[in-house]
N, C-alpha and C positions, 0 to 999 in steps of 0.2 A: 504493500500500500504506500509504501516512501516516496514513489512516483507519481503519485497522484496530488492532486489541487488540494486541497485541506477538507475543503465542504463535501467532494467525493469521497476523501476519505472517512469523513465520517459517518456519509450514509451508509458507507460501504458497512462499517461497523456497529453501524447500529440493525443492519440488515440480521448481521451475523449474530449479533444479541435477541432480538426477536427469533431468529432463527433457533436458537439453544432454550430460549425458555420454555418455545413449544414444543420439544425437546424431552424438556421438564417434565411438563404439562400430560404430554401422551405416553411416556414412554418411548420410544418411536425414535430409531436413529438411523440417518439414510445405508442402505444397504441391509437394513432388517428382510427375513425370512418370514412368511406369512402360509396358515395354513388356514382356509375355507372351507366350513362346509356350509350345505344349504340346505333347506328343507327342499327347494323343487328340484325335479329333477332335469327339467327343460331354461323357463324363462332366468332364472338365476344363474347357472354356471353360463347360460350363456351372455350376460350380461357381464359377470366378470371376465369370463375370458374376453371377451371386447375392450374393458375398460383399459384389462393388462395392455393391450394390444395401443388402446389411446395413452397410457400414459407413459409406455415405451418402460416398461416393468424389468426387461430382462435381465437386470443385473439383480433383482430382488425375486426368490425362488417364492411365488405363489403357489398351492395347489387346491383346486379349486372340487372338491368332492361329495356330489350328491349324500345325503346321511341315508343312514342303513332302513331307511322309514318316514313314512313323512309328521309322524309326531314328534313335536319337539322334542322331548326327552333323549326319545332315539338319536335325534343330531346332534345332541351334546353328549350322547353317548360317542358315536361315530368318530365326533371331535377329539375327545381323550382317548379316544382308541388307536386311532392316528398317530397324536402326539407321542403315546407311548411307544408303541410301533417305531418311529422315528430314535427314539432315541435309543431302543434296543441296538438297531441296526448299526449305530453311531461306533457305540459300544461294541459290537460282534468285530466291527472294522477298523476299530480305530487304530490298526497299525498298517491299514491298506491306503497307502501313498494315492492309489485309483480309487479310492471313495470321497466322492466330493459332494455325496448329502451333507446336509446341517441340519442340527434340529432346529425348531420353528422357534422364534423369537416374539412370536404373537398367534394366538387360537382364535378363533373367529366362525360364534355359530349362528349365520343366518335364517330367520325361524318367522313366523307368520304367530299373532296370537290370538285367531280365533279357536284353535281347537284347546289350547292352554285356560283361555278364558270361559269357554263352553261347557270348560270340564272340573272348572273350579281349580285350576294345577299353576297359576301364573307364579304364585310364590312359592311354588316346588320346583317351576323353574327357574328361576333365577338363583333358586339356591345349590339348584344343581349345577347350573354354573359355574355359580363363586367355587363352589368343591372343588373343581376338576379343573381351574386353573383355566376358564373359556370365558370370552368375549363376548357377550349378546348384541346382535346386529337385528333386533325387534322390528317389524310392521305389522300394525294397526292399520285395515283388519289383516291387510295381506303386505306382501310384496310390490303387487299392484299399485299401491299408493304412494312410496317412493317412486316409481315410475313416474306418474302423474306429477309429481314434485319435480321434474323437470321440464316438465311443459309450462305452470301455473303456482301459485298457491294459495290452496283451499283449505280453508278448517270445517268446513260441512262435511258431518259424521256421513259414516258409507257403511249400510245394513251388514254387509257382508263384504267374503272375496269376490261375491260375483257381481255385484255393486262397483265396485272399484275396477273389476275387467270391463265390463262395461264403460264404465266413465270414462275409463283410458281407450278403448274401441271411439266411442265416441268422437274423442278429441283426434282420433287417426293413425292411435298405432295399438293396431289388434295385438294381442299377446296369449291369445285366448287356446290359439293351439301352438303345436311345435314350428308348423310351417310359413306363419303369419308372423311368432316372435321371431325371427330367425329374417323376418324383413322389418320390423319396427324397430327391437331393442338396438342397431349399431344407428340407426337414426336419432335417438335419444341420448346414446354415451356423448356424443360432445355440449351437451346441455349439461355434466353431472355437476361442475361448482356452482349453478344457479340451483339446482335439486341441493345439493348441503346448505344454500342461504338461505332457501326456503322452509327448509327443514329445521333449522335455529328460530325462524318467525314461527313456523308454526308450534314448538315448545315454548316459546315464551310465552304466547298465547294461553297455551294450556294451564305453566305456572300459575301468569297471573289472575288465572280463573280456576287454579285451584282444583281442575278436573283430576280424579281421579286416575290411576294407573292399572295397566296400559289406556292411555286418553285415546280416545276414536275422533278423530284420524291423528296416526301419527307415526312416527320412526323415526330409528336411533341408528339409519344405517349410512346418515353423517357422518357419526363418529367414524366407524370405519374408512371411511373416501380420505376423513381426514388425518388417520394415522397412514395408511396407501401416501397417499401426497408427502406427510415427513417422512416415508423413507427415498424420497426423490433428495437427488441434490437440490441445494436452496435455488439454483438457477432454474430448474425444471419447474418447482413446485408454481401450483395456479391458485394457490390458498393465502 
């Protein structure tokens, strides 16, 4: 930085202090390893592997793997089954010069909570969670809704998943089957840092009305985009 005018320099370094607090903040340090699972087994993997794809991920090992089931629990089983899995391997090999896994540095179980809420199990999940050492990437009612949160954003509750498929058919990009997301969801990935700002209005919202949890409509699979983003270098990052 010695080469620089005074006033570059210091944004430069205040770039870099912002840079480490969020750092702090997330956990999340560029070059982190991420392991995904998701409850669908269509519209969501293939939404991340797009994103990987937009946000030129490859130096950071994502794996992006349907759970064993589409009930929550089962995903965050899936998740810790993974992770341990992983590290077994680490361990079997760790004197193989040609083993260049890593164990994951972040678990991350993307999950829908209407059948959690349906079923009265919301706070058996999240404590199933906290256990197992996994991330909740939540939408209220569905997935779907995060979608929609890159087109707009709505705080008008939505009956169900199929409420929200709809409403996102509506607006123009079907997700309803395999063959339809597979033409909507990479139309949507360059929308996702408008879907995380949105996603911050639409919690604040909730706060300060004191809605109850999980709040209908809503999702926490900001938080994820935004620990993905700090393991970008700070030149990459869109956040």
């Amino acid at each position: 930085m010695a080469d620089l005018p005074w006033w570059k320099e210091e944004a430069a370094r205040s770039i870099l202090r912002k840079a480490a607090a969020r750092r702090m903040e997330s956990g999340v340090n560029p070059g982190d390893s991420f392991l995904i699972v998701t409850e669908g087994t269509v519209t969501e993997p293939l939404y991340f592997q797009c994103l990987r794809d937009e946000m030129k991920l490859s130096v950071v090992e994502i794996h992006v793997q349907p759970g064993d089931g589409s009930h929550p629990l089962k995903v965050i089983d899936t998740a810790v089954r993974l992770a341990k899995e992983r590290k077994a391997d680490m361990s079997k090999h760790r004197e193989n010069q040609s083993f260049s896994k890593t164990s994951f540095d972040h678990v991350w179980a993307v999950i829908d909570t209407d059948v959690a809420t349906r079923n009265g199990i919301w706070d058996q999940v999240k404590a199933a969670a906290a256990a197992g050492n996994v991330s909740l990437a939540p939408s209220t009612p569905c997935f779907e809704y995060w979608l929609l949160l890159h087109l707009s954003c709505s705080t008008a509750p939505l009956m169900d998943g199929a409420a929200a498929k709809a409403a996102l058919k509506t607006a123009g990009f079907d997700c309803a089957a395999s063959a339809t997301a597979e033409v909507s969801v990479p139309g949507l990935i360059p929308h996702w840092p408008q879907a995380v700002k949105h996603a911050e209005r639409v919690r604040k919202h909730h706060l300060d009305g004191r809605t109850p949890d999980p709040a209908n409509p809503s999702t926490a699979v900001d938080f994820l985009l935004r620990a993905l983003d700090d393991s970008l270098p700070v030149s990459r990052r869109k956040l």
